[in-house]
Structures are given as C-alpha cells and as structure tokens.
C-alpha positions as CSV (number, residue, x, y, z in Angstrom):
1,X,-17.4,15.1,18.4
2,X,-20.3,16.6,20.9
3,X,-20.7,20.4,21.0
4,X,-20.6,23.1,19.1
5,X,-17.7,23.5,16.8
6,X,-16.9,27.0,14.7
7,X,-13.8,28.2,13.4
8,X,-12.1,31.0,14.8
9,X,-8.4,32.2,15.7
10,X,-7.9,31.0,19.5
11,X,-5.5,32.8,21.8
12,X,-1.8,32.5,21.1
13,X,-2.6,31.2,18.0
14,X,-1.9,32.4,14.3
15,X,-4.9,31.1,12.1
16,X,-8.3,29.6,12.7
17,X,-9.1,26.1,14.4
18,X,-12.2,24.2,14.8
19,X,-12.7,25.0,18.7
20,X,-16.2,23.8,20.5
21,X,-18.2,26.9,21.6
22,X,-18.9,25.0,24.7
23,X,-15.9,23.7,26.1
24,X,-13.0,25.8,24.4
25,X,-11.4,22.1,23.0
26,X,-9.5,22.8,20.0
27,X,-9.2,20.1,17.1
28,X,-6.4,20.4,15.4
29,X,-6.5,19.4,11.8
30,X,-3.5,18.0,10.7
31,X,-1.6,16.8,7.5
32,X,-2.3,12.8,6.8
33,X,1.3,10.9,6.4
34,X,2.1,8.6,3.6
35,X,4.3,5.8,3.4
36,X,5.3,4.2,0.5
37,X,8.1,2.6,-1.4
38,X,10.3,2.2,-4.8
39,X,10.3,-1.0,-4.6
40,X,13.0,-2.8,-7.0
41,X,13.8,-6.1,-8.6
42,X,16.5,-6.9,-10.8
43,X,16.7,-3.3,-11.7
44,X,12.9,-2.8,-12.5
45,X,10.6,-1.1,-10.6
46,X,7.3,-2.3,-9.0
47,X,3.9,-0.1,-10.2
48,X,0.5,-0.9,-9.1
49,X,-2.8,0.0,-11.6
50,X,-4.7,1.8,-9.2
51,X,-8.4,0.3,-8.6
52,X,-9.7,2.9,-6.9
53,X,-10.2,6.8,-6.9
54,X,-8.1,9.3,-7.1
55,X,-6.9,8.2,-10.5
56,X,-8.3,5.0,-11.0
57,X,-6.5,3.4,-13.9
58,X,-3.2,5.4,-13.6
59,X,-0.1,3.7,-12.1
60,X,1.5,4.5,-8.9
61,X,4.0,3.3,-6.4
62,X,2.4,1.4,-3.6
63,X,2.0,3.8,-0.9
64,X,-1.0,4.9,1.1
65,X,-1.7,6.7,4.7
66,X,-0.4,5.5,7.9
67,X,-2.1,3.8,10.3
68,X,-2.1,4.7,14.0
69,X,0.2,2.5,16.0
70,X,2.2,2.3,13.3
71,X,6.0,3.4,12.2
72,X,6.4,4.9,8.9
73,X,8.4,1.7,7.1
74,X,5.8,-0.2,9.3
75,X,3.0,1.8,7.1
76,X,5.3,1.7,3.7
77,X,5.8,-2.3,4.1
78,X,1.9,-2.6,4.6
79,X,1.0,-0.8,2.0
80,X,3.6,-3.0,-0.3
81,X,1.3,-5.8,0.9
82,X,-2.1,-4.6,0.7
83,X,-1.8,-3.1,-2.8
84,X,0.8,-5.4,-4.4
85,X,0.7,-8.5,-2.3
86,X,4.8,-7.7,-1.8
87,X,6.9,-8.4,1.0
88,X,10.0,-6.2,0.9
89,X,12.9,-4.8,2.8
90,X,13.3,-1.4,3.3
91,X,16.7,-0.2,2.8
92,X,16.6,3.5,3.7
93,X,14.5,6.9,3.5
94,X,14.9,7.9,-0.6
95,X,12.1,11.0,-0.3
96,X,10.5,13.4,2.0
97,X,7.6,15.5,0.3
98,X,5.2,18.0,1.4
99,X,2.0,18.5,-0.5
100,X,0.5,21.4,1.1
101,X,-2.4,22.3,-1.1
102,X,-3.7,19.0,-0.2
103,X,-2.7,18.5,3.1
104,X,0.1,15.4,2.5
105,X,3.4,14.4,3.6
106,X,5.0,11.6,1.4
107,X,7.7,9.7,2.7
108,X,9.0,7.3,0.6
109,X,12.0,4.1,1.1
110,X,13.9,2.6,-1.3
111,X,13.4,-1.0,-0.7
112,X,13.6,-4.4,-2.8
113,X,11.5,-7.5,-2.2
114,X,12.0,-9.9,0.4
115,X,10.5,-13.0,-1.1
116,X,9.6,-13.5,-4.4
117,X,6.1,-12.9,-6.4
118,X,3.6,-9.8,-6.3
119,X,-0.2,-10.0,-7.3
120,X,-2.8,-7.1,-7.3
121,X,-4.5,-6.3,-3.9
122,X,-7.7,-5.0,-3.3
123,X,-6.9,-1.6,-4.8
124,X,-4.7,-2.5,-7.5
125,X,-5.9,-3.5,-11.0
126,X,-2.8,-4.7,-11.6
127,X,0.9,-5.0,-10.9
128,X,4.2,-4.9,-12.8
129,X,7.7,-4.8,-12.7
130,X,8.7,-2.3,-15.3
131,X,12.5,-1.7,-16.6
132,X,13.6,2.2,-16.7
133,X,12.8,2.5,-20.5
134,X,9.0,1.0,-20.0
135,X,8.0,3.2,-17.0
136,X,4.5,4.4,-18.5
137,X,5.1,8.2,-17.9
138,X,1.7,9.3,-19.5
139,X,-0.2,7.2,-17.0
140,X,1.5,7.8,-13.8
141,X,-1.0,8.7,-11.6
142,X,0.6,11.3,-9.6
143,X,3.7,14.3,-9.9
144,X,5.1,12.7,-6.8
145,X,5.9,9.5,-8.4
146,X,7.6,11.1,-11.1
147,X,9.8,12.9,-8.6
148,X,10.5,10.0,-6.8
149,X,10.9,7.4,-9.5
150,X,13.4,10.0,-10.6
151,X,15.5,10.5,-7.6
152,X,15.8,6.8,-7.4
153,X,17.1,6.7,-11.0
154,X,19.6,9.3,-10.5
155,X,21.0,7.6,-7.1
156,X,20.5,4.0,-7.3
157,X,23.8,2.9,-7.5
158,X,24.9,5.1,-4.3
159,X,23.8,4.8,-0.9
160,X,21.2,6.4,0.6
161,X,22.4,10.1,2.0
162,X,19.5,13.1,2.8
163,X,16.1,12.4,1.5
164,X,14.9,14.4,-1.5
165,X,12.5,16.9,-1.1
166,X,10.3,18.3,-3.6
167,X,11.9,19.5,-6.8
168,X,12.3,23.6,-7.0
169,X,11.2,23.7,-10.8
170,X,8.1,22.2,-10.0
171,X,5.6,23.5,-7.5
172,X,2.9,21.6,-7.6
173,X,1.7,20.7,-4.3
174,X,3.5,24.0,-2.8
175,X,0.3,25.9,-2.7
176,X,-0.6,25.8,1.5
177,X,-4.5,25.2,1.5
178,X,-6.6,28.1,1.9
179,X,-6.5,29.8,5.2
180,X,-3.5,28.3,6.4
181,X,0.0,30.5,7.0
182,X,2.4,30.7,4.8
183,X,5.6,31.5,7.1
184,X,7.1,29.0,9.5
C-alpha cells in the first residue's frame, strides 16, 4: 500500500481504521476464515502432527485459512489434502467458532474420506486415525479442537442440525482484540 497510513476513527464509524492521510482510503482489517474438517473413518478420527508453528508437535484437525476464490468446503477439502494428503467428502457444517482475541472464524464439516490412504503433507509430522479412547487430549494443539472433536462425539450418530458455536463454560477466544468494540 502507497501513502500515508495512521489509525484514527473515520466518519460514521465506531472505532479506529488504518485510513491513508492522503487519499482518505480506508483498509479494513478483517478476521482470516478457517476451514477445516473432522474427518472420520470407521469411527476414528483423522489428526495431523503439526510441522510447523503455532504448536509444532501438537495434534490438530486439518484445517487452515481460506484461500481467495475459494468456498469454505472448497478451503476445508484443500486443507484435508495439503496437510494429510486426504480426499474426503464433506457431509455438512458440524461448527461455527469465533476466536476474537485472535482475529479467527473456524468453520468446521464433518466429512469422511473419499478414497482410501492419508500420509503427512508438508506441514504435518505425521498423521493418524485415532479411535475415541486414543485421542491424545494432552497434545491437542488447540481449545477449538477439543470443542469440536467433542461436538462430533456427542452428535455423530444424528444428522447434522445448527452448527455449534463456542462452548459458554469456556471463553477462551472470547476476548475481542484490543481496540476493537465489544457490542454488535
């Protein structure tokens, strides 16, 4: 971006933007999406060792942010590919989650695979199928995974209705980022 970019509060707005000095443009600074999957085989769950930071080491889901151009089950069967070499079908919307403090929306299918075999991508250490009982809870990499490797637990034998959002006992995530409103 050319000119000179400050913060301030523009007209008819509610809270400072980046706006060039010069030309009055205002950037808007929005949150990132992020599309991924509980993907499931024969009951067990698909987890990728992450490779790289934030977290490196920890297991997650394969998920990551959209690309432009892109639909959201476009971005969460992409991300399948890229981190766990997995092609899968998406069978509905199992979670919506916002992650104010650090700027995130989560949206998250519940999907199965669509051909057989998964192998590590270029961010994965490694990938597994784990059964219910095996998940390794200590080394999940993120609270959002917990939530939505539980909501899958507790409704995969139904079908799909509303997406869960994040739990009301636990707000992390909740906190908007500084300088942001807190009313809608």
């Amino acid at each position: 971006m050319a000119g000179h970019f400050h913060r301030v509060i523009p007209e008819g707005e509610d809270r400072e933007r980046l706006t060039c000095a010069d030309c009055g443009f205002i950037n808007y600074e929005n949150p990132k999406i992020v599309a991924g999957a509980v993907v499931v085989d024969g009951g067990r769950v698909l987890l990728c060792r992450r490779a790289i930071p934030p977290r490196s080491g920890f297991w997650t889901l394969p998920a990551g942010f959209m690309e432009l151009g892109e639909t959201v089950a476009e971005g969460a069967a992409r991300e399948a590919f890229e981190e766990a070499s997995a092609r899968i079908a998406i069978e509905g919307i199992l979670a919506v989650y916002s992650i104010a403090r650090i700027g995130q929306v989560q949206i998250l299918f519940r999907a199965s695979l669509a051909e057989p075999g998964i192998a590590p991508g270029p961010e994965s250490l490694e990938t597994r199928f784990f059964a219910w009982e095996d998940i390794p809870w200590a080394e999940i990499a993120f609270p959002s995974v917990h939530w939505a490797l539980h909501h899958w637990q507790a409704t995969r034998h139904t079908p799909l209705g509303a997406p869960a959002t994040n739990p009301p006992e636990d707000q992390r995530g909740m906190t908007p980022l500084p300088g942001t409103a807190t009313s809608v």
